[in-house]
N, C-alpha and C positions, 0 to 999 in steps of 0.2 A: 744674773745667771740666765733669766729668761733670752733676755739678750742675744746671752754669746750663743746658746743653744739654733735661734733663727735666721743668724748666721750663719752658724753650719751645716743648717737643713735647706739654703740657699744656695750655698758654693754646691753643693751635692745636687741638686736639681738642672744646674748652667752646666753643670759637666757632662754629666748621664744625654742632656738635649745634643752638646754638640758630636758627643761621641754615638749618636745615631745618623746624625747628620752625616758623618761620615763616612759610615757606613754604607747607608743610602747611595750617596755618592760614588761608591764604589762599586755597585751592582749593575745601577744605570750607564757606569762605563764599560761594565762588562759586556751588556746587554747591548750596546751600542758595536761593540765589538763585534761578538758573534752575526749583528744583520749586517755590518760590514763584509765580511768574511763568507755569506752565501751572495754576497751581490745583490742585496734586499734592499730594499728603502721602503717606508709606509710613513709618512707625514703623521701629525696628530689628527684626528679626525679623517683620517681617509682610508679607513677599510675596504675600502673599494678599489684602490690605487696599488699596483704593483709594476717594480720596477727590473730590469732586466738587464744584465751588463751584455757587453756586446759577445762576449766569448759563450753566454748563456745562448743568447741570440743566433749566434752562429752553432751550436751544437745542434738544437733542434731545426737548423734552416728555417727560421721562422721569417715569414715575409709577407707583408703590409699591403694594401689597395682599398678599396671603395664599395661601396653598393652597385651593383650592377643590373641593369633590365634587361631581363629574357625572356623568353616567350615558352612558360610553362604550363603542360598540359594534366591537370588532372588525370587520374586514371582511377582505375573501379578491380579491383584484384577478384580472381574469380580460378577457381582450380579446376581440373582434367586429366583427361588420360590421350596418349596418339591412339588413333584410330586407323584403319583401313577400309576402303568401298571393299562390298562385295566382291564385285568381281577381280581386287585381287588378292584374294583369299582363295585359296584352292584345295580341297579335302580329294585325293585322287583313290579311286576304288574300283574293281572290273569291274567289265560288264555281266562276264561269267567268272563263275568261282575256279580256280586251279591250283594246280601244284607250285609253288615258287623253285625256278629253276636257276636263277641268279638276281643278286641284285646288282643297280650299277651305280650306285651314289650312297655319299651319306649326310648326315643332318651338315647344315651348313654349304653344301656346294649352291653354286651359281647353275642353275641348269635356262636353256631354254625351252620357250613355246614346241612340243613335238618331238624333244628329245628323251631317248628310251632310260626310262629307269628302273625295269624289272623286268627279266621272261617267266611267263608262265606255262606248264604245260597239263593238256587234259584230254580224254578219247574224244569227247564233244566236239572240241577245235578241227580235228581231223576229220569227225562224221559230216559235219559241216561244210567242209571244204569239200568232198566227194560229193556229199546231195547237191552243192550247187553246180559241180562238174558234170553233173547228170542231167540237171536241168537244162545249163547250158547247152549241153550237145543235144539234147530233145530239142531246143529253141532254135538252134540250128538247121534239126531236120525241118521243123514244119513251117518255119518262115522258106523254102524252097516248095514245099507243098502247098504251102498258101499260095507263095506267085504262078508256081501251076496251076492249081485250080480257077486261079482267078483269072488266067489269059483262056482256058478251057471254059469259064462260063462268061465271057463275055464272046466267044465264039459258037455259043448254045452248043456244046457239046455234051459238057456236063452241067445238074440239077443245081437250082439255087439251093436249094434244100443242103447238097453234101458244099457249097459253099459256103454257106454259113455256118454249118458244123466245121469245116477249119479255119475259118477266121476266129469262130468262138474258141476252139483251143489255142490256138498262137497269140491271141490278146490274152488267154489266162495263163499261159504260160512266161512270156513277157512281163506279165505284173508280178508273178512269181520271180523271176529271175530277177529284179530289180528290187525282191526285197529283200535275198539272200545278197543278194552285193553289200548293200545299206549293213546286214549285220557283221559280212565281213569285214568290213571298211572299219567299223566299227571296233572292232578286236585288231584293227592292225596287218591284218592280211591284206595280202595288194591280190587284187582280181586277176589282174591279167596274167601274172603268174599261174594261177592256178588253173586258165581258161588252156596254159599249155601243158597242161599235168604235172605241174610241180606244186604237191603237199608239205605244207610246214608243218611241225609238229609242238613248236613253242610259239608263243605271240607276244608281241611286245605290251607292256604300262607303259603308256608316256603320259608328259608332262603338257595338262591344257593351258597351265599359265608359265610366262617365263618369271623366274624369279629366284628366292634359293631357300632350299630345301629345312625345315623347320627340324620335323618329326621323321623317323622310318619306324614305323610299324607292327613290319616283318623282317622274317631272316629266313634262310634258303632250308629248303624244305617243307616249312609250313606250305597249310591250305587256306588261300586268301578267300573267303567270301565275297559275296557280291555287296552285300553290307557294310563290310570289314572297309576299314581306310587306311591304305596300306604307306600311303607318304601323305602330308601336308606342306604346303608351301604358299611362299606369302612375297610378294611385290612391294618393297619400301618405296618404291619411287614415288608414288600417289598418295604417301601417311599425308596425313590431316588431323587436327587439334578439337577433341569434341569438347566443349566447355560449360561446367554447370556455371547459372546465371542463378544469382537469388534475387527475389519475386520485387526485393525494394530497385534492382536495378535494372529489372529488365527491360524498361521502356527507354533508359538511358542509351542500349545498346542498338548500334546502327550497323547497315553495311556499306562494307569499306574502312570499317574505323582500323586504325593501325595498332596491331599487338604485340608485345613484347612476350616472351615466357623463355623460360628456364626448365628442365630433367629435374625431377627429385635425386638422380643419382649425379649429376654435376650443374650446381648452382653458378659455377662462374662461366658459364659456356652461353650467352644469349642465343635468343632465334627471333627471327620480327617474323609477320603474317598478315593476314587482314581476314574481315569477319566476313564470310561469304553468306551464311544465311544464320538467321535467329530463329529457333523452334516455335510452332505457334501451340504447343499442349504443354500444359503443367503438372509436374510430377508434384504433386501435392504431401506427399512422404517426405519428400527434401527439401519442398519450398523452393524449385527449382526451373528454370528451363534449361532448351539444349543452345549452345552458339556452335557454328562450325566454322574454326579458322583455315586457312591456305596457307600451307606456310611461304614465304616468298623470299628470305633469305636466311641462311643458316647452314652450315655442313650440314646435311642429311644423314650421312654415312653412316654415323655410331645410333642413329634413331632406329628404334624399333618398339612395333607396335603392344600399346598395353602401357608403355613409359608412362608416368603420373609426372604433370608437368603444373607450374605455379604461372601463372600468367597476369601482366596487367593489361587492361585496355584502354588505351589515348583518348578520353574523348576532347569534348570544350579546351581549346587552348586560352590563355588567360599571360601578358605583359606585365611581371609584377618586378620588385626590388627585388633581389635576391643576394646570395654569397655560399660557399660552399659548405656542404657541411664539417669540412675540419676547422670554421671559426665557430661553430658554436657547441658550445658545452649545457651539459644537460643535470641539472642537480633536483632530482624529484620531479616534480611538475614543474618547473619552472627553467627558462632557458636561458642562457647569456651570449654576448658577444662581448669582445674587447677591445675600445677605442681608445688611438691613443692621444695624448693629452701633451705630451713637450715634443718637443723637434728639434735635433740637432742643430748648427748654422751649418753643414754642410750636406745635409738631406734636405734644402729648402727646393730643389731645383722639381723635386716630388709634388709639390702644392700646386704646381700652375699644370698639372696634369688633367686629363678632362676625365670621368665619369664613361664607362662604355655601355654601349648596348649590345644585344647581341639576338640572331636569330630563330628560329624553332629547332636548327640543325645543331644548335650549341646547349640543346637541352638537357642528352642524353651523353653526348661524346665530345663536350668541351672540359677547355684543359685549365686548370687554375691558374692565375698568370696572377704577379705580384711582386711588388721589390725586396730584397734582401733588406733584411736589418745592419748595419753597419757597425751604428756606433751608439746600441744602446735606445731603447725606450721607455716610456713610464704610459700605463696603459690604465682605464679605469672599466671594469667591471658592469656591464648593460645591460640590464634585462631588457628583454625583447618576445615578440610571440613570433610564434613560426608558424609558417602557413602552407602551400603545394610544397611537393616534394620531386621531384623530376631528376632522378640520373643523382651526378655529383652534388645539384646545390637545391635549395633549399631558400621560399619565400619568406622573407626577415619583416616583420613588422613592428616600426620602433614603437615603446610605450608612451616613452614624454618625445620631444622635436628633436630630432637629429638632423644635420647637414647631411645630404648625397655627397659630399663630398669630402665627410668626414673618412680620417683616415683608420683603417681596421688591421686586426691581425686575422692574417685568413687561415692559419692554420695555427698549430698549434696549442689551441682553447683548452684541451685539457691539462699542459703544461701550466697553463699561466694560471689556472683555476687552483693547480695545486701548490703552486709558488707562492700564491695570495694567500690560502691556507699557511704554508710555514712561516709565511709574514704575520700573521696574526697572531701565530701561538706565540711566536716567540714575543713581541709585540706586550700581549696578556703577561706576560713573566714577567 
């Protein structure tokens, strides 16, 4: 009995084993299936390895090349505002107070140097104009008395004594008359008009700078003070980049070094410039000094003063490896790229390609250049450090030995970084 019993606690144990077996066997073909089916491959032991069919390839335009040498330049990031010189900045205010009797512009116009942009009227204007009318004609009379007298006393006819009492009044009358011009001029009245009796009763505001019109002020009937600033205006032609410098870089900062900067209101609009002077006082509240750039190419147009702008400045240039930054992907602190590891036999014509270099002017505005994928790659997973950052691409620093003339995926890296992932999960199942 014992017997027959461990017998049939035998057959019952070989049957349960192969009917898992089988089982088993049927998951791993499913599994094998479904990485089929996304165009997956992932070896044993190679986590690292992901593979791509060509229709994958071509969706994302995903395209292959080298490590490349450029010549990139560091830069030191430093923020600001555009600024304006003095004098073109213009706060316009009389000289005497009056009535506003019209205006001739508004915020925004283009005006120029001298061109009228308010009358004003006031009894003063007019008194003014009469005393110098008066003076005038008095200057008149006695510059004809003075050359009398003085052809009369160099014929001893008449006294030096009444000589010199009318040279002393035609000199003080003179000085007089030259300072009533001065304040007419001044207000806008033209002299010579009024030396033939013609009184104006309004006088022109004009504009000391050409430029275009900010602020207005006033409006017609008010009383402009002499204080009052009745228009502002302001010169874009001349904006300039004032730049806070913090105190670890300021000695970094040179003139002449070449700037880049961007508007806080449009980031994708560059401007270059160069550093015309570095401030020698430190604001010690900011930890700061001042830089002031030129700007030297850029639309000007839409610029206006007060903009806050982000800037970097080019110093040390430095010939490193490089590659763009669409081949590397970024997971935490740590970076990758993705080489790849098989090669079709009809992409070999790729291999005898050489390595490029390239200049200081392919820093900022060079163009990615690489071969289409064709027919399929298998890529492995690289950590790498990264180092200058310059425009599109980015210095590659391999961890273990890599060939230059290993071949790369230049774009694409977050594609492939996620592809790897779905290779794994599924993989783990």
């Amino acid at each position: 009995m014992n017997r027959t019993l461990y017998t049939i606690l035998y057959c019952s144990a070989i049957t349960a084993l192969l009917s898992f077996n089988a089982c088993s066997g049927k998951q791993t073909n499913a599994h094998s299936e479904t990485s089929a089916e996304h165009g997956l491959h992932q070896e044993e032991g190679e986590s690292d390895h992901v593979s791509l069919t060509a229709q994958q390839a071509k969706a994302i335009g995903l395209k292959t090349g080298h490590l490349e040498k450029r010549n990139l330049k560091t830069s030191i990031k430093a923020a600001g505002q555009l600024e304006l010189p003095p004098s073109d900045r213009a706060t316009v205010t009389p000289y005497i107070g009056g009535v506003v009797k019209s205006v001739k512009v508004m915020e925004g116009d283009a005006v120029k140097k001298g061109q009228v942009l308010a009358y004003l009227a006031q009894p003063e204007f007019i008194h003014l104009q009469h005393q110098y009318l008066e003076t005038y004609n008095k200057l008149l009379f006695l510059k004809k008395e003075y050359e009398r007298k003085k052809k009369l006393y160099k014929e001893k006819i008449t006294s030096g004594k009444e000589f010199q009492n009318i040279t002393s009044e035609f000199e003080s009358t003179r000085a007089s008359i030259i300072t009533q011009e001065t304040k007419l001029k001044l207000l806008g009245i033209n002299v010579r008009q009024v030396q033939k009796g013609k009184v104006v009763e309004q006088v022109p505001v004009t504009a000391p700078i050409s430029g275009h019109i900010v602020s207005v002020n006033i409006n017609t009937g008010t009383f402009a003070q002499t204080q009052q600033g009745m228009f502002d205006i302001v010169n874009n032609k001349n904006l300039y980049v004032d730049l806070d410098i913090f105190e670890n870089d300021i000695l970094k900062i040179k003139k002449g070094q070449k700037v880049i900067f961007t508007t806080a209101n449009n980031s994708s609009e560059e401007f270059e410039g160069r550093i015309a002077s570095v401030g020698k006082a430190f604001q010690p509240n900011t930890k700061t000094a001042k830089a002031i750039v030129h700007i030297t190419k850029g639309n000007k147009e839409p610029l206006i003063a007060g903009l806050y702008v982000n800037a970097a400045i080019q110093t040390k240039g430095q010939r490193v490896w490089t590659l763009p930054e669409s081949a590397v992907t970024i997971e935490g602190a740590d970076a990758y790229i993705f080489v790849r590891t098989e090669k079709k036999d009809d992409d070999h014509q790729h291999e005898s390609e050489p390595k490029h270099e390239h200049d200081e002017g392919d820093t900022h505005h060079g163009e990615v250049h690489g071969h289409p994928v064709e027919n399929g790659y298998t890529f492995v997973k690289t950590p790498v450090i990264l180092g200058i950052k310059a425009g599109k691409f980015i210095e590659i620093k391999a961890l273990k030995p890599m060939p230059h003339h290993a071949e790369i995926a230049l774009n694409g890296a977050y594609y492939l970084s996620a592809e790897l992932g779905k290779a794994s999960t599924h993989h783990s199942h």
